[in-house]
N, C-alpha and C positions, 0 to 999 in steps of 0.2 A: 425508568430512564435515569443515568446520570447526571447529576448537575456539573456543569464546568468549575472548576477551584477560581478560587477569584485571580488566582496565578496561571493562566491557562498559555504559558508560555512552552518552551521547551528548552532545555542545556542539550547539546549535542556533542559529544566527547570523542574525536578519533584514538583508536588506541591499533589500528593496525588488522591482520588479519585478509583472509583472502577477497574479503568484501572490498577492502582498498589495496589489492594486487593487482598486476598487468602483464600482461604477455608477452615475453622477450623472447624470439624467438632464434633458433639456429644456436642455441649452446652445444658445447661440446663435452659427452662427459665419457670418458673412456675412450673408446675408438666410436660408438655414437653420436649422433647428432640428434639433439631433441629440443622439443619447443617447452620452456618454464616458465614457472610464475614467479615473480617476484615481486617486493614490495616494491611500490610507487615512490617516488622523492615526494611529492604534494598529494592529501588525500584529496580523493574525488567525490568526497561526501558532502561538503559545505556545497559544491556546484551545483548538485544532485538536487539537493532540499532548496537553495535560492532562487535558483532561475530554473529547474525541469518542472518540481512541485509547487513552486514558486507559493514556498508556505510562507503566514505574514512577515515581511521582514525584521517590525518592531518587536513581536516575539521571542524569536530564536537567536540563540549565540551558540556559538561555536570552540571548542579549543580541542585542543592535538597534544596527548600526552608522549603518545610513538607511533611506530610506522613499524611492527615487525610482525614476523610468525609469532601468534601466540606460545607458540614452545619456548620463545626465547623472552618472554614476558616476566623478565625478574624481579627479586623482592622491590628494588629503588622504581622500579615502573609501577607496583604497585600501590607504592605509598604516594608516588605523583599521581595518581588517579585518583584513590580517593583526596587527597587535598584538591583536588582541579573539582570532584563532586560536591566536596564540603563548600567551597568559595562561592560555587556557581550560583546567578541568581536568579535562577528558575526552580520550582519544588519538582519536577518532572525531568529525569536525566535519562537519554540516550545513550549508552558505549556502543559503539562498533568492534567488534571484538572479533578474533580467531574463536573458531568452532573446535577444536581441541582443548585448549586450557579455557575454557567458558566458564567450566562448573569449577575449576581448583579457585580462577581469579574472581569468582562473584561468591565463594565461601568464604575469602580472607574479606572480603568487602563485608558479609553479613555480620561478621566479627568486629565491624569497624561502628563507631558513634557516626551515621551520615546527617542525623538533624532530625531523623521523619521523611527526609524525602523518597521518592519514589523512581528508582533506578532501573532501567529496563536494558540487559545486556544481549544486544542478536551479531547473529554471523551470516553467512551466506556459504555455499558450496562452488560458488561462479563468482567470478569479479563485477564490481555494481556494472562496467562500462562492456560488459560481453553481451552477445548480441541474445535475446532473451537470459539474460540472467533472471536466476530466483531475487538476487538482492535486493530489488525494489520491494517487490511483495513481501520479503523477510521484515524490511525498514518499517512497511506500512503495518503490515500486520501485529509488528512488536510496539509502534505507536496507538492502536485502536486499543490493545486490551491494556497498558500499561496505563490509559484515560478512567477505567473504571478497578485498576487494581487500588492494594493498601500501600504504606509505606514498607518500604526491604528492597531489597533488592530479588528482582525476576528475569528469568534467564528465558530465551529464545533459539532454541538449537533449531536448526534447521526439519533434525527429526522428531522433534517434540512436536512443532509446526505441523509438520506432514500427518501425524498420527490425531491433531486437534483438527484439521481443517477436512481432513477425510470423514472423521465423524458428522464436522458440522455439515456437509454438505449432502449429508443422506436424508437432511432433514432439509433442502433448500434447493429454490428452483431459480437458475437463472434465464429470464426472460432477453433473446438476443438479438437486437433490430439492427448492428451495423454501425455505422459512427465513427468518428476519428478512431476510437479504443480498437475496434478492428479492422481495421484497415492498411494500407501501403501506398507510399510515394508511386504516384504515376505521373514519369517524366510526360506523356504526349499530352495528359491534362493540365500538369504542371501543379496538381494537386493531390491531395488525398483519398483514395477513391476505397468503401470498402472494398472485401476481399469480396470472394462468390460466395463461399462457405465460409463459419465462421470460425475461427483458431485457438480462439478462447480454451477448449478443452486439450486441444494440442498442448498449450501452455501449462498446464497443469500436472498434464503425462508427463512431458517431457524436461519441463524445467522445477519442478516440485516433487516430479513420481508419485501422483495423484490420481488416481485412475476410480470413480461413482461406482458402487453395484449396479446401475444401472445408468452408465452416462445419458442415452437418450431421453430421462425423465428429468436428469438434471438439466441441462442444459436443452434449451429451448430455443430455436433459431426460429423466429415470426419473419423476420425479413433481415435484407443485406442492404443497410441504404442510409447514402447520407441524411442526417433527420430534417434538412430542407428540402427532401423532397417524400418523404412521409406520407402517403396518401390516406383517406378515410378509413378504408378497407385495413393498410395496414393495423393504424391504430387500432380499430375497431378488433382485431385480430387480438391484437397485443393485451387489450380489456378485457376481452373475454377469456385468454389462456390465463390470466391472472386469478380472473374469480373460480376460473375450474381450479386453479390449486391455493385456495383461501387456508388449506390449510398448512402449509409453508411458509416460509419468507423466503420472498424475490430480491435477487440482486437484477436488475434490469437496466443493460448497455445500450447507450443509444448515445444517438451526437451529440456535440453538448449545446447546441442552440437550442433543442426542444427541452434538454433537462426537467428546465423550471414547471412550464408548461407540458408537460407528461406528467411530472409529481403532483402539479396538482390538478387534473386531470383523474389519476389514479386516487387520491384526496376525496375526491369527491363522488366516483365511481367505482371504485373499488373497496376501499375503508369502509366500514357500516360495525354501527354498534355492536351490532349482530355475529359481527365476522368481525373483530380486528384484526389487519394485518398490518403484518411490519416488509414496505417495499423498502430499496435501498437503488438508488439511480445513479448511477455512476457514467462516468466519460472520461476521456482523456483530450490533452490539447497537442499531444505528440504521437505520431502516427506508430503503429505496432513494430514496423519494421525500421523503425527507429531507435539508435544504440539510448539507453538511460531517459526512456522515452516515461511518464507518468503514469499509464494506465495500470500497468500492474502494482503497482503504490495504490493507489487510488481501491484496486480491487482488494489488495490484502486489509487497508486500513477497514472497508466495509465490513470484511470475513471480520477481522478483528474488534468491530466493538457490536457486529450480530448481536451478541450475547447478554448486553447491556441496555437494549432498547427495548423502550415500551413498542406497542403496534402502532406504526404511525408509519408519514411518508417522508423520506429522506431524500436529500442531493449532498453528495460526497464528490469534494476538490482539494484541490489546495490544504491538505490535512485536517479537515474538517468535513462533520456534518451538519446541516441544519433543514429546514422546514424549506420547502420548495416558495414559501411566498415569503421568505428572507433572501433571497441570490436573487441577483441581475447577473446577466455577461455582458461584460466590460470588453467591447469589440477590439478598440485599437491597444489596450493591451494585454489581449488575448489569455483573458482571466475571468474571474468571476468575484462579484465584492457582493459584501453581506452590506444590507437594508443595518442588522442592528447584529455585531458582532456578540454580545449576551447572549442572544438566542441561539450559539452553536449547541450540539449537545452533545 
């Protein structure tokens, strides 16, 4: 397992790209009419990470070098980027960058003196603010591994992503109870209500082009239910499809009220000397069918630091993970605060 740098902040750098584009729609080009993308006037990445992920606010800073198609990402943009990477004072640098010039503009970066720090450049195929976009899961998944990478700079193409996570998942079962993470706005409840089935793998197919040898092993639907109303049976369910695949690691969705309480749970029931395993519990506080909603952030960050965890039990939020008996949720601001923020890992 990783340890945290005593700097466990983050620099967040917009530079533009289809992750911070927007849909204009009804252009005219020839005798056609068609709907395009274009850049944003304000990126919608700082909004993304403050109040969706609502990661610590003391942590993270923000700055904006551009707002274009990385084709048009010239030499004077590049030399404002690394200076905006060089100042920043966090050791851990985000770019959001165009998925075309990714690999030219993080060559002249590797070129460059950045101090040691540790630069992590991702793009998206979807605008963050489209309705399942990849870009959440891009952001997360290029924060998780960028936690246990060295200093340089590392790049996150979407189809680098695609070819790492299809692998990782042949060897990983997701255990799926329901929970805000899968679910949708129902006006007659006036709440969030899961779905019937789960969509999770939908997500996968369709917004990442993700598709298991064998989806029905990966992903695992125990029940559809909000986790305040979780019965015995469920759980009990939920224990046991765990210890029949001790020889995997579980990513396991569920509400986030039980979070805490299921990890350690699973802690205690599941974990054995014998058998370590590595669970990972994950929720979201923004319903699925919600635009720039947190869950799939939440899910990539987990895929993304898999690989650096000892066997043990995790709850992943807010851009972190830690030990199920470090989180409370913090009801009236519909968060979750760490017992002892050291103990992330």
């Amino acid at each position: 397992m990783t340890t945290p740098p005593h700097d466990a902040g983050l620099h967040v750098i917009v530079s533009g790209g289809t992750i911070d584009f927007e849909l204009r729609p009804t252009m005219e080009i020839g005798t056609a009419t068609v709907d395009t993308l274009v850049p944003r006037r304000e990126s919608i990445v700082p909004y993304f990470f403050a109040r969706q992920i609502k990661f610590p606010a003391a942590e993270i800073t923000f700055d904006r070098v551009a707002l274009k198609d990385s084709r048009e990402f010239g030499p004077e943009d590049q030399v404002k980027l690394r200076d905006a990477i060089k100042r920043g004072p966090h050791n851990q640098v985000l770019v959001t960058h165009g998925i075309v010039g990714l690999e030219k503009n993080a060559d002249y970066l590797r070129a460059q003196d950045l101090g040691g720090k540790v630069v992590g450049m991702v793009g998206s195929r979807m605008p963050l603010d489209s309705y399942r976009s990849d870009g959440g899961f891009q952001l997360g998944y290029a924060w998780g591994k960028m936690q246990s990478a060295g200093p340089g700079v590392h790049t996150y193409h979407p189809d680098k992503t695609r070819a790492e996570v299809s692998d990782l998942l042949e060897n990983v079962v997701f255990l799926i109870t329901g929970g805000t993470i899968d679910s949708g706005y129902s006006p007659s409840a006036d709440t969030a209500e899961p779905f019937e089935h789960t969509r999770i793998p939908d997500y996968f197919r369709d917004s990442l082009g993700i598709v298991p040898s064998e989806p029905n092993l990966t992903f695992r639907e125990i029940c559809m239910r909000d986790s305040r109303r979780l019965t015995d049976e469920n759980i009990r369910k939920l224990v046991e499809e765990a210890r029949n695949h001790k020889h995997k690691p579980h990513i396991v969705t569920a509400g986030t009220y039980a979070l805490p309480d299921l990890g350690a749970l699973f802690q205690r029931q599941v974990w054995t000397p014998e058998h370590p395993t590595t669970s990972l519990f994950v929720g979201a506080m923004i319903p699925d069918d919600v635009r720039l909603n947190d869950g799939w952030f939440n899910l990539g960050l987990a895929l993304g630091k898999l690989d650096a965890l000892k066997p043990s039990t995790y709850v992943g939020m807010h851009g972190w993970l830690t030990h199920p008996d470090n989180v409370m949720k913090q009801l009236q601001e519909a968060r979750f605060n760490l017992y002892d923020p050291n103990l992330r890992v």
